[in-house]
C-alpha positions in Angstrom: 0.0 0.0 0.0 1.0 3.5 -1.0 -0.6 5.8 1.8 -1.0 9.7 0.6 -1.4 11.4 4.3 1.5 10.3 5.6 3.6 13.5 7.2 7.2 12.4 6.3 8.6 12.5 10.0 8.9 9.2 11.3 9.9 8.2 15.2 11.6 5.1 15.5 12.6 3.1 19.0 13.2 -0.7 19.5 11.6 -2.8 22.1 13.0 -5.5 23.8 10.9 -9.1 23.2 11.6 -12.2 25.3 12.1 -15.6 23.8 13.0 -18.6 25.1 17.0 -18.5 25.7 17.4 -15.5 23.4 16.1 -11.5 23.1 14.5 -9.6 19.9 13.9 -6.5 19.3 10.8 -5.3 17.9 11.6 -1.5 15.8 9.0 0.2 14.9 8.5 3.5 12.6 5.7 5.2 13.8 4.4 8.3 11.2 4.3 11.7 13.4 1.0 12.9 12.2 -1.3 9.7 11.4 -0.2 7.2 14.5 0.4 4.8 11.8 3.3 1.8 11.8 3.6 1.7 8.0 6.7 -0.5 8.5 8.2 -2.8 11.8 11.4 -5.3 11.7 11.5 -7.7 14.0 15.3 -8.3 14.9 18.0 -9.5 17.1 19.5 -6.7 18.2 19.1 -2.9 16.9 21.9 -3.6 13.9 22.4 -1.8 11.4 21.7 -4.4 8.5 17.8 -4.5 9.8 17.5 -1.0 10.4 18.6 -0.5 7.1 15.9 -3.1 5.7 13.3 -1.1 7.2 14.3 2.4 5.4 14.6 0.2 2.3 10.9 -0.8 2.9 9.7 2.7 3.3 12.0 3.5 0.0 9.9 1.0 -1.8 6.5 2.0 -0.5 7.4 5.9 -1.4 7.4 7.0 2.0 8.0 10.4 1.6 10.5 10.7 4.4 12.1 14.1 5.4 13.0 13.8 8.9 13.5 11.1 11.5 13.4 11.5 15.3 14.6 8.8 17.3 17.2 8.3 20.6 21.1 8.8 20.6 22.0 6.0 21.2 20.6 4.0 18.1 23.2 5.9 16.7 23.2 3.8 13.3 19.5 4.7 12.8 21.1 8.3 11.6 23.8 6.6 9.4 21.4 3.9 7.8 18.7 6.5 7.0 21.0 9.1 4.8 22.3 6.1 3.1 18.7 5.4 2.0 17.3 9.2 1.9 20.4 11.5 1.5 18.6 14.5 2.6 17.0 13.5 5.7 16.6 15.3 8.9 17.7 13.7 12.3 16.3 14.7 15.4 17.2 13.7 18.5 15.0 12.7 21.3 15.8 15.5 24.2 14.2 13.7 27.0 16.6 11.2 26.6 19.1 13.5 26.2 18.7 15.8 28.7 18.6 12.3 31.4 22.1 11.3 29.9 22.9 15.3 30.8 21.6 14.5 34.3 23.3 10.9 34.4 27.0 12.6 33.0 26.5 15.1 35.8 25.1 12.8 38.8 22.6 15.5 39.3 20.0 13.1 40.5 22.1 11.6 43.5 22.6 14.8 44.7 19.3 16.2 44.3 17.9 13.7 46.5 20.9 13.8 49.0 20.2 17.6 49.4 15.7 17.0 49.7 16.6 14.0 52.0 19.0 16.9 54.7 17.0 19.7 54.0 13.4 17.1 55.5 15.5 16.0 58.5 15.6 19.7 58.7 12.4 20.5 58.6 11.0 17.9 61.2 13.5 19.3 63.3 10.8 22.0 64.0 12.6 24.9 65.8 13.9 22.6 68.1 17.8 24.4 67.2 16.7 27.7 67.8 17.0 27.0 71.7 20.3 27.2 72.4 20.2 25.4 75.3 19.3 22.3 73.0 22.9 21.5 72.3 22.5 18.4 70.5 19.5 20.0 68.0 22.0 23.0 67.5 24.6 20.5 66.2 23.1 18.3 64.4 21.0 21.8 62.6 24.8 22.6 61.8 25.9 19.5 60.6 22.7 19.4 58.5 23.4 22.8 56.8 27.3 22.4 56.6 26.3 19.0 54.7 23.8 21.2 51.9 26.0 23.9 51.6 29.2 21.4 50.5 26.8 19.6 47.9 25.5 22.8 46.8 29.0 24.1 46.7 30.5 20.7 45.2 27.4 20.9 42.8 27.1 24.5 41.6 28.6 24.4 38.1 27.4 20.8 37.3 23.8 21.9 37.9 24.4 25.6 36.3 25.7 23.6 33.1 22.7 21.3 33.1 20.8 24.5 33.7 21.9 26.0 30.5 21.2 22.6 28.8 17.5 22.6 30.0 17.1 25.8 28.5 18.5 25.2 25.3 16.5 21.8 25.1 13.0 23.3 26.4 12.5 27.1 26.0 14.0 27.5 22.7 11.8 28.2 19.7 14.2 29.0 16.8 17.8 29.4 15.6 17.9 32.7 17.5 17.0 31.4 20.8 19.8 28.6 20.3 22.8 30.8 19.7 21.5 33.8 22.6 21.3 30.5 25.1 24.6 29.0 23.7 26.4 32.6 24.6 25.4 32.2 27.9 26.3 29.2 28.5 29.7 29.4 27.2 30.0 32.9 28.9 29.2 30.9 32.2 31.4 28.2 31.5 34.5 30.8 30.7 34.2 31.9 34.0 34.0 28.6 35.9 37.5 28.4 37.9 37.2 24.5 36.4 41.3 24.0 37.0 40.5 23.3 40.6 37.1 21.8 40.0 36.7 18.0 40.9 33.6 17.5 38.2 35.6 19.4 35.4 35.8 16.3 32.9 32.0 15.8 33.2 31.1 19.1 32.3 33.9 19.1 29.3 33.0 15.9 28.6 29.0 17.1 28.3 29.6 20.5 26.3 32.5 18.8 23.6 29.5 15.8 22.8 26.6 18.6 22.7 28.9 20.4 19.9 29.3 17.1 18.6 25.5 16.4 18.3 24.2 19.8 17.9 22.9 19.5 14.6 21.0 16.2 15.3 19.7 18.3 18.6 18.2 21.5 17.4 16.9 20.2 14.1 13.5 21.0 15.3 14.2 24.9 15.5 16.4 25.0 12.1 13.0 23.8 10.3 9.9 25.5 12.2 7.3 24.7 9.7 7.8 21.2 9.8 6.7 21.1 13.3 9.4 18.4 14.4 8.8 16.6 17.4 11.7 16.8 20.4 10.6 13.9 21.6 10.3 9.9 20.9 7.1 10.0 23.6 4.3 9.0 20.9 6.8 5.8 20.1 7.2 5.4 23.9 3.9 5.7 24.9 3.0 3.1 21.8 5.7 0.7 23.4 5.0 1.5 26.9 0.6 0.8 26.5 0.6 -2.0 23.6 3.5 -4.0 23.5 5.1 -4.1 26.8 1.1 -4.6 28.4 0.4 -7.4 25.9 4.0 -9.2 26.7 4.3 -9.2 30.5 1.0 -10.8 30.4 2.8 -13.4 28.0 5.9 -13.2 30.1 8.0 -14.8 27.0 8.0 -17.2 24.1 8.7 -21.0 23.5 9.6 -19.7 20.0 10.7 -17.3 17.7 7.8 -17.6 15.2 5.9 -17.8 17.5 7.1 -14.3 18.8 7.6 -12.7 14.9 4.1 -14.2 14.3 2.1 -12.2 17.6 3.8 -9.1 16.9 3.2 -9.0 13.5 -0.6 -9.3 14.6 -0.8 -7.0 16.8 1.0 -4.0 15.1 -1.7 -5.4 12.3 -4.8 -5.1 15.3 -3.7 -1.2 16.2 -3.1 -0.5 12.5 -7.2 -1.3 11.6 -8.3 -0.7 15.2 -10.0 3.5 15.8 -8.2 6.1 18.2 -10.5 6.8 21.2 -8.0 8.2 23.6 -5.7 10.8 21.9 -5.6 14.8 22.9 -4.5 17.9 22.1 -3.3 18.4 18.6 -4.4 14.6 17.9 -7.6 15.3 19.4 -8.9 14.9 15.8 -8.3 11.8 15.1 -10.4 10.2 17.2 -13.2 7.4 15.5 -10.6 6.6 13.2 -8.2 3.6 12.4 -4.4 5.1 11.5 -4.8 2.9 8.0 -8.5 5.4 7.4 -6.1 8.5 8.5 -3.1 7.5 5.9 -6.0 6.9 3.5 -4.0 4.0 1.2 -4.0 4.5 -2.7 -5.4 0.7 -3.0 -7.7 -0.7 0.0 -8.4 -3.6 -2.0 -11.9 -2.8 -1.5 -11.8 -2.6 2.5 -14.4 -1.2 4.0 -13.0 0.2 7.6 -16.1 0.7 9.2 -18.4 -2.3 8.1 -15.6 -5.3 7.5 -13.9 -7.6 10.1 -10.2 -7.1 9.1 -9.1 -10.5 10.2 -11.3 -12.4 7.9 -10.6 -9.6 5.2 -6.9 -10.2 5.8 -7.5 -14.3 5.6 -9.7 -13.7 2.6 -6.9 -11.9 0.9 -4.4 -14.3 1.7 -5.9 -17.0 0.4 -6.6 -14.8 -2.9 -3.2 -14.2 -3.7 -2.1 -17.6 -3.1 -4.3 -18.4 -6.0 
């Protein structure tokens, strides 16, 4: 099928699938705009060879691809998909990469080290304001002292990630990227990072966002395409369909067995109507993702009055003929 609505930006993200002594990976290319899956490889890892099989199957089905959001770290997604379509867009997923940020940084450790002293704190009460509570005075003291070197040890780590957030989440174009990028490398000029302990992690984090930055602000070079920043539709696909429908599996016997369910169930939410979705997708609601991509040949499908799994056997068996 040859589907006309499709909007050219496609998500892609793997999910891990449990067989008997061995792991796939179920990939999916979700289309931004219509919900749809118009293609899926199920793999053994996320390799390069069936990544590239599945840009070679929207190359054959004229996908019209022009941009392709998906997570860092399937780092070959980027390669495969300008080997197929030489002029495509790569976006990043910030969520993901803003938690690496925080991960680099160890921002999350110290977050809660610093909410978990400052509680103790509170229930406390105003015991330590009494002087003649020695031991509430000195264990208020050790309790500050404690914050202030985190906050101290921290400062430039979460000032950096500061800068990052920013950049990732209040930017809307090009202009708002290089006034936030002068600040933070104003900020980082005057970081005394000689004598700082976390200095690698910060010039570790700013060399690989240089590195990236092209892949990361895609969405603001090309405002009217309305990129996505995020992988969350694929996530929220993966998260609600597949991983509910396979923990109640907990596993296969067999590979086919596996290839075979997944296939049918990509199939089921393909034919099957949105009820659920808000906002800007608030619209398509009461319809399948195959009625919203509207295909070129339905073979004569009727989506609201036919059963699609004795349509599909029907046609089977037709073109076996």
């Amino acid at each position: 099928m040859s589907p006309q609505n499709y909007s050219g930006i496609i998500l892609i993200d793997g999910k891990h699938v449990s067989v008997k002594e061995k792991h796939l990976v179920e990939i999916c290319f979700i289309d931004y705009l219509t919900h749809d899956i118009p293609v899926h490889i199920t793999a053994f890892s996320e390799n390069m060879e069936d990544i590239e099989t599945g840009f070679r199957l929207l190359k054959e089905m004229k996908y019209p691809l022009i941009v392709v959001v998906c997570d860092e770290s399937m780092g070959e997604i980027a390669t495969v998909a300008k080997k197929i379509f030489p002029g495509v867009i790569i976006q990043h997923c910030l969520t993901h990469y803003s938690r690496n940020v925080e991960r680099t940084f160890v921002l999350n450790r110290a977050k809660i080290s610093i909410k978990a002293l400052e509680r103790q704190l509170r229930e406390m009460g105003d015991s330590f304001l009494f002087q003649t509570h020695h031991h509430d005075v000195e264990k208020a003291r050790n309790i500050v002292n404690e914050i202030a070197q985190l906050e101290y040890e921290y400062d430039y780590l979460i000032r950096v990630n500061g800068y990052f957030q920013e950049i990732f989440w209040k930017a809307k174009n090009e202009d708002d990227i290089n006034r936030l990028e002068d600040e933070l490398n104003e900020a980082i000029a005057m970081m005394n990072l000689y004598q700082y302990p976390h200095a690698e992690r910060i010039k570790k984090r700013y060399l690989d966002y240089y590195e990236k930055r092209d892949r990361l602000i895609a969405f603001t070079k090309y405002p009217h395409m309305d990129i996505p920043k995020t992988t969350n539709l694929i996530e929220g696909f993966n998260s609600t369909t597949l991983e509910l429908r396979l923990s109640s599996i907990r596993g296969f016997e067999k590979e086919e067995h596996a290839r075979n369910y997944l296939n049918a169930l990509i199939l089921k939410r393909r034919f099957q109507k949105f009820t659920d979705c808000k906002g800007k997708f608030k619209h398509l609601n009461g319809r399948s993702p195959l009625q919203i991509s509207n295909p070129l040949h339905t073979f004569n499908f009727n989506f609201r009055g036919h059963d699609w799994i004795q349509f599909c056997s029907k046609l089977r068996k037709e073109t076996q003929k």
